[in-house]
N, C-alpha and C positions, 0 to 999 in steps of 0.2 A: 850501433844500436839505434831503434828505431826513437823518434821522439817521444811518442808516447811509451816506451818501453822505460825510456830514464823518466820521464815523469812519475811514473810508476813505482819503480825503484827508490828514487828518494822522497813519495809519500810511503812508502814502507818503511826507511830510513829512519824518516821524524818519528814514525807510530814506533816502531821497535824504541827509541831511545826514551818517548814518553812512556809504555811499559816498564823499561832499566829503571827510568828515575820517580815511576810511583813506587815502585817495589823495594826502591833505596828508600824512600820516603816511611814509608810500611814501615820500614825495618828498625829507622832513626827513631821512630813512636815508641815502637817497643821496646827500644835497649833505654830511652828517655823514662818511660813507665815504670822499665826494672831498678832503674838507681834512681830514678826522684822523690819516687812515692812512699821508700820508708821511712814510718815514722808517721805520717797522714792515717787520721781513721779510716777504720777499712770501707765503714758506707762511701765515704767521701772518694775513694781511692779508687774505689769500685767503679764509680758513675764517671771518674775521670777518663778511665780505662774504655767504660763503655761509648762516650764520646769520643773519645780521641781515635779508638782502634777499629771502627766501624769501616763500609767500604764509604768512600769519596770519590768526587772527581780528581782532588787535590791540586785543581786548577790554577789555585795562587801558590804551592810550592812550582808545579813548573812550570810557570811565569818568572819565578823568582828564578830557577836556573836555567832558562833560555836567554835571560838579560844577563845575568853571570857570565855563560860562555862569548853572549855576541859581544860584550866587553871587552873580552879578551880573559878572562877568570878560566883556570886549566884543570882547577881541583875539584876531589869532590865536597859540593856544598852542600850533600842532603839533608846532612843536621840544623843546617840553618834553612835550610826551606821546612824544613819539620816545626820548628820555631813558629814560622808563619801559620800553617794549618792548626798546631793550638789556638792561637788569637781566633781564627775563625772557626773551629770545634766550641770555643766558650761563647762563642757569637752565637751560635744556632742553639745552644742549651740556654742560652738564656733569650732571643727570640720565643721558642716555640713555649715559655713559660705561661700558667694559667693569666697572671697579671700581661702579658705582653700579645704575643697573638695567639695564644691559646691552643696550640696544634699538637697531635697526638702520632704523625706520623712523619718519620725522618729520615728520608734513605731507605725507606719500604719496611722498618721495620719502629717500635714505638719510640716514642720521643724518651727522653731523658729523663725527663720526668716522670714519664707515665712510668716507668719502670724502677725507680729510685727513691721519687715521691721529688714535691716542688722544693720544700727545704734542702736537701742533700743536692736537689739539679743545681738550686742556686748558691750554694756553698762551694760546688765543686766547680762550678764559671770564675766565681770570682779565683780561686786558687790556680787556675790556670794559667792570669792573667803574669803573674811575677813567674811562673813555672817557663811560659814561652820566653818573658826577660832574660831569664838567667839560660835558659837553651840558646839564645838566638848570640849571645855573651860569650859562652862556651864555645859553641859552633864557630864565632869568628875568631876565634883566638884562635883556634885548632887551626883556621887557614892562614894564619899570620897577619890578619887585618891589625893595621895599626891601632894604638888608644884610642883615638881622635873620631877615629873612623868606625870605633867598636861602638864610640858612645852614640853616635852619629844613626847609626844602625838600630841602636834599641829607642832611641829619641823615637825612629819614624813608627817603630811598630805600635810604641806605648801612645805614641800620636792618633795613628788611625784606630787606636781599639780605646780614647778615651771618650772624653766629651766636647774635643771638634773632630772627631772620625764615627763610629760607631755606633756611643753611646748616645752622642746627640745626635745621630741619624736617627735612631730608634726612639729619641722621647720626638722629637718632629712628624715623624710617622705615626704615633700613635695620637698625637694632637690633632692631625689632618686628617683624621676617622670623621667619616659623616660630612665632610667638606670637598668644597671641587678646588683644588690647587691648580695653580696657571703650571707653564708648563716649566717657567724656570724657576717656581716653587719646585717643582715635582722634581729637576734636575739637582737643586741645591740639598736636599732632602736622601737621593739616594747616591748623589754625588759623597756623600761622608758618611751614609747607612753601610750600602755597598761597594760604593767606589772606592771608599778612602783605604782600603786592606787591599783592594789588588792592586793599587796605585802604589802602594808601601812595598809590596812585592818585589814591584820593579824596578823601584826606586833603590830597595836595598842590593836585588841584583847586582844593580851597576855599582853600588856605592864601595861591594865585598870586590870587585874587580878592578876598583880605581877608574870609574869612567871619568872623562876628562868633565868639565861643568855643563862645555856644549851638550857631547852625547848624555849626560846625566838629564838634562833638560827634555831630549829628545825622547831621552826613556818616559819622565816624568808626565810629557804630554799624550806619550802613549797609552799609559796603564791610567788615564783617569777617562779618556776617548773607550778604551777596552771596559773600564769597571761601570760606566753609564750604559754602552752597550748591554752588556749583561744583565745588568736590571731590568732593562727595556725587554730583551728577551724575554725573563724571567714573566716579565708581566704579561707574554705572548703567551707563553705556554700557560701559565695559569688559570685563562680565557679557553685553550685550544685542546690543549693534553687532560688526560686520565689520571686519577690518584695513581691508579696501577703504573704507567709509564711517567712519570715525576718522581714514585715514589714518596713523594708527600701528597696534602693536600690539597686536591684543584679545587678552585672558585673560591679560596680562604680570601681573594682579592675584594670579590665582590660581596660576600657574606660582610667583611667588616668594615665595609663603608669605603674605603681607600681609593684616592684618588692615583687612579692608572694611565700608562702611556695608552695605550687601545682606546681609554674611556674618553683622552683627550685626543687623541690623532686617527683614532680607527685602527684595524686592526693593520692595514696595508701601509697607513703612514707610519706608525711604531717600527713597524721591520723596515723600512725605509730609511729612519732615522734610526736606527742600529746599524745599518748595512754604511751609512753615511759617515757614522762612528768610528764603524773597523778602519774604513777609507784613511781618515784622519789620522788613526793610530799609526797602520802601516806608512803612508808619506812622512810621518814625522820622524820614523825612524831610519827611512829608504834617505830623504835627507841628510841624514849623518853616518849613512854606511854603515848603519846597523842593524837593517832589517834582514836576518835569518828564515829560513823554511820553518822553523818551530813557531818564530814569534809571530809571523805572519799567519799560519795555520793553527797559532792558537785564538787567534783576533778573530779568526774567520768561523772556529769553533764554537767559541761563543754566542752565535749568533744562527748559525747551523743546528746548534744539539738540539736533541728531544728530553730533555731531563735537566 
C-alpha cells in the first residue's frame, strides 16, 4: 500500500475511534442523568440536563482516553472521561453567567441561563461539581483502580475546577478586565482558567492506567503545553471567526476589555506560540514512548479547529 494510502487510513482510524468514544461519552451523560438526578428539583435538574446533554467537542474526555490507552489502560473509561466534561459543562454555565462574562450563546444555541434564568444556571453549576466527584469515584472503581489511586483521581479533578484551577482562573480574568497583562500574566491566568481541566484530563488518564511517575510527568507536561495552546487558539478565533462558526460569541474578547494573546503578540505570533506549544507537548511525550496518533492529532487539533 501506497504511503499516502496508510496515512490515510490511520487518519480515518483515530477519527472513527474519536466518533466511538464521543458517542460513549454521550451515552455515560445520559445513563449519569437518569440515576443522579432523582430527588434534585426539577428547575435544577432540568438546566443540568440542558448543560451537560448539549453537543461538545468533549475534547477533555478524549484527552483523558487517549492518555488511558497510551498508558497502557485496556478498558472502557467512558464513564470516567464523562466525570471530566461535567466539571467543564459547570465551567461554561457558570462563565457565560450575567455576573461573569455575560454571554447568551453556547454551542450555537442560548446559554444556560438565558434559558433557565441566572439563579437556577448557578445552582445547577455548583451541583455539578460533587455530581462529577462522585461519577469520576464510581467510574474508577468500576475499572478496578485502587483506593489510593481513586482518591488521587478526584484530588486532581476537584483541584483543577477549584480555586488554584478554575475558579481562580476566572476571578483573575475578570480582574484583568480593562488592563494590558504581560504575557506570563496572561499565561499564569489561563494556565488554571483553561489549562488546569485539560491538564487534569490527562493527568487522570494516566493515573486510571497506572503510568509509571516518569510517563505520568511526561503526560503532565503535555496537557498543560495542550490546555495554554487552546486558549491561545481560543483567543485566535475570537479575533478571526463568526458567532455563526464558534457558535458562541465573537469579539466577547475585545468588547470586555481582556487582555489577549493577538492583542500581545499579533495575530501571527499567537499561532506561532500555539503551534510552538503542541511541539512541546508531543516531544514530551515522544520522549517517554507515549506519544499515540490520537494524542498527537488531538495537540494538533487544538490548534487547527474552527470552533
Amino acid at each position: 500500500m501506497a504511503r499516502s494510502s496508510l496515512a490515510s487510513s490511520a487518519a480515518d482510524a483515530v477519527a472513527g475511534q474519536f466518533a466511538t468514544d464521543r458517542a460513549a461519552v454521550d451515552a455515560a451523560l445520559h445513563v449519569l442523568c437518569e440515576r443522579e438526578l432523582d430527588g434534585v428539583p426539577n428547575a435544577v435538574a432540568a438546566a443540568i440536563r440542558y448543560s451537560l446533554l448539549g453537543e461538545g467537542k468533549r475534547l477533555r474526555a478524549l484527552l483523558l482516553l487517549a492518555a488511558y490507552r497510551a498508558s497502557g489502560g485496556a478498558d472502557d473509561a467512558s464513564a470516567l472521561a464523562a466525570a471530566v466534561e461535567i466539571v467543564h459543562a459547570y465551567s461554561l454555565v457558570h462563565d457565560d453567567l450575567p455576573c461573569m462574562d455575560d454571554d447568551d450563546v453556547r454551542r450555537g444555541r442560548p446559554t444556560t441561563h438565558k434559558v433557565h434564568g441566572a439563579v437556577v444556571a448557578a445552582t445547577a453549576g455548583i451541583a455539578m461539581v460533587p455530581l462529577a466527584a462522585r461519577a469520576a469515584c464510581d467510574a474508577a472503581t468500576a475499572l478496578g483502580v485502587p483506593r489510593g489511586a481513586r482518591g488521587a483521581m478526584v484530588r486532581e479533578l476537584m483541584r483543577a475546577s477549584g480555586a488554584g484551577g478554575m475558579v481562580g482562573g476566572q476571578l483573575l480574568d475578570l480582574a484583568g478586565e480593562g488592563h494590558t497583562l504581560s504575557l506570563a500574566d496572561l499565561e499564569r491566568v489561563h494556565g488554571a482558567k483553561t489549562g488546569a481541566l485539560i491538564a487534569a484530563s490527562v493527568r487522570i488518564g494516566g493515573i486510571a492506567a497506572r503510568a509509571t511517575p516518569a510517563r505520568a510527568e511526561a503526560l503532565d507536561r503535555y496537557g498543560r503545553a495542550v490546555g495554554l495552546a487552546f486558549q491561545i487558539a481560543d483567543d485566535v478565533l475570537d479575533v478571526t471567526a463568526t458567532t455563526a462558526q464558534l457558535g458562541k460569541t465573537a469579539g466577547r474578547d475585545a468588547a470586555l476589555g481582556k487582555s489577549t494573546y493577538p492583542a500581545l503578540l499579533g495575530i501571527p505570533g499567537a499561532v506561532a506560540r500555539a503551534d510552538a506549544l503542541t511541539r512541546q507537548a508531543c516531544d514530551a511525550l515522544r520522549a517517554r514512548d507515549l506519544l499515540t496518533p490520537s494524542l498527537e492529532r488531538l495537540a494538533r487539533f487544538v490548534v487547527l479547529r474552527t470552533s
